[in-house]
C-alpha positions in Angstrom: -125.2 -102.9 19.5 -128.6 -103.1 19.5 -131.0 -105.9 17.1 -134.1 -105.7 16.6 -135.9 -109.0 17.2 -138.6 -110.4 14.8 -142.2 -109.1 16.1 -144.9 -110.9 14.3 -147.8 -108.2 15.4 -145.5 -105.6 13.7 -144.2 -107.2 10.4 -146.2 -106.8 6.7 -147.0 -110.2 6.0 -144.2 -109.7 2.5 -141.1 -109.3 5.0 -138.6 -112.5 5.1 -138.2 -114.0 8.5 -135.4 -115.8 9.5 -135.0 -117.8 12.9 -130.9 -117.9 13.5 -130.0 -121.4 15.7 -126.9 -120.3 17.2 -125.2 -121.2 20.9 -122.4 -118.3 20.7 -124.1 -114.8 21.4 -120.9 -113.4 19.4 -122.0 -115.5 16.6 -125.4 -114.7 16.9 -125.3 -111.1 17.5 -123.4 -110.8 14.1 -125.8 -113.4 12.3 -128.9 -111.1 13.5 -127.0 -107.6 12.6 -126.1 -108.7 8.6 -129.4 -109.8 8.2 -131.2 -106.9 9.8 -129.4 -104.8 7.8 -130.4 -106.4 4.8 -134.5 -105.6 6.0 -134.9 -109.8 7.0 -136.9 -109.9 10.1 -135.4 -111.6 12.9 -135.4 -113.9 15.6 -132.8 -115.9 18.0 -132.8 -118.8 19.4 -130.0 -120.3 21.5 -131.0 -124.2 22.6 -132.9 -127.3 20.6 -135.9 -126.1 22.7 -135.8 -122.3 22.5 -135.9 -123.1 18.3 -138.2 -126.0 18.7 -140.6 -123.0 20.5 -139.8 -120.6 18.3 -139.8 -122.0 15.1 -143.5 -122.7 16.0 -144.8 -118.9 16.9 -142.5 -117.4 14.7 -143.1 -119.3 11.3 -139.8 -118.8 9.7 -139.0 -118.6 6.1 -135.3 -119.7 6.9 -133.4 -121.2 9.6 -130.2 -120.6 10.0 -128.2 -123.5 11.9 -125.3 -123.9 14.3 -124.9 -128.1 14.3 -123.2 -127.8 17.7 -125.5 -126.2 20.1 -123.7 -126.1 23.3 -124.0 -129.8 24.0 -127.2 -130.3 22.1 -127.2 -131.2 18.1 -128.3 -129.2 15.9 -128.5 -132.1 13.5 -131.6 -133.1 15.6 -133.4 -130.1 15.1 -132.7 -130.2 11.0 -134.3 -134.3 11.6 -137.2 -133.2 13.2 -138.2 -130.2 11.2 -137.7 -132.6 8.5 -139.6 -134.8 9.4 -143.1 -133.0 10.6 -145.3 -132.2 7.6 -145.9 -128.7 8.8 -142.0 -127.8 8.6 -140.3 -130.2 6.3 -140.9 -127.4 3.5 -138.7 -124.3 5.7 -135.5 -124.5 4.5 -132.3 -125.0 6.6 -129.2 -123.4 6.4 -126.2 -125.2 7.9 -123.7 -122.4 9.7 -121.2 -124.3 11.5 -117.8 -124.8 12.1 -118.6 -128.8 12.3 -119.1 -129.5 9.1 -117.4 -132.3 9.0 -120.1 -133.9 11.5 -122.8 -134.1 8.9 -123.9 -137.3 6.5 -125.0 -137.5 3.1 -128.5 -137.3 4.6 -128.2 -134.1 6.8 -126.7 -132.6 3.9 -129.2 -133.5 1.5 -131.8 -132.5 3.9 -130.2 -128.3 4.8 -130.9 -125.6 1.9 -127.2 -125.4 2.5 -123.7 -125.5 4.0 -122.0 -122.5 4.9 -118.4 -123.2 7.1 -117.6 -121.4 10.1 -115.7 -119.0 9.7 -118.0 -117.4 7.2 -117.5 -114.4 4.6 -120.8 -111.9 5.0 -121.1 -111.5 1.5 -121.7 -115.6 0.9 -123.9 -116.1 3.7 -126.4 -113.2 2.4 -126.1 -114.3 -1.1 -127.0 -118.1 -0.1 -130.1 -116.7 1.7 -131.0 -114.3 -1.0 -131.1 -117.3 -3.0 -132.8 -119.6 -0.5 -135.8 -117.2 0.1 -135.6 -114.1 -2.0 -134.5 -110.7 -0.6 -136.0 -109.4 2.4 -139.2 -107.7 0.7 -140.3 -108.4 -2.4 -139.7 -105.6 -5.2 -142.8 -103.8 -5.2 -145.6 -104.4 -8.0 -145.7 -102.0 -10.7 
């Protein structure tokens, strides 16, 4: 199975990107595939730092969240995207099986919760209505 990953010298400026947070390259591969398929631009990151860097070149429209990051928290990523100026506007969608782990703050703060395990159809209609479908109808 191949995935195209997001290339930001190859994308019209109209296409969606979304940067999926996720530890398990299962979980990830399928995150990237569904929203390929549904034209969303996409990149991957699998650490805090690898989305703290990427998040940064990539400019994101939508984050996609795992809270449990192979020993890292994911929760500290939401707090400092939150928290910078330049970020605190991309919203955050919480995909985890941890749930349980997040306050009335953290939830406040996400787009969204979505519980691991997660039915396709929900998760693209919660980004559809986060950030819009991948393009934008054309003008007529």
């Amino acid at each position: 199975m191949e995935v195209r990953q997001f290339d930001p010298s190859h994308a019209p400026s109209a296409l969606k990107r979304v940067l999926v947070v996720e530890d398990d390259v299962g979980i990830s591969d399928i995150l990237a595939l569904v929203l390929t398929s549904e034209g969303y631009d996409v990149a991957r990151a699998f650490t805090l730092q690898q989305a703290l860097e990427a998040q940064e070149s990539v400019s994101p429209d939508l984050i996609t969240l795992d809270v449990d990051l192979g020993g890292e928290s994911g929760l500290d990523l939401l707090r400092r995207l939150k928290s910078d100026p330049r970020r605190r506007d991309v919203p955050v969608l919480i995909v985890s099986a941890h749930v349980d782990r997040l306050g009335g703050a953290d939830r406040r703060m996400a787009a969204g919760v979505i519980e691991k395990p997660f039915d396709i159809e929900d998760l693209l209609d919660r980004v559809a209505a986060t950030i819009g479908p991948a393009c934008p109808a054309p003008a007529l």
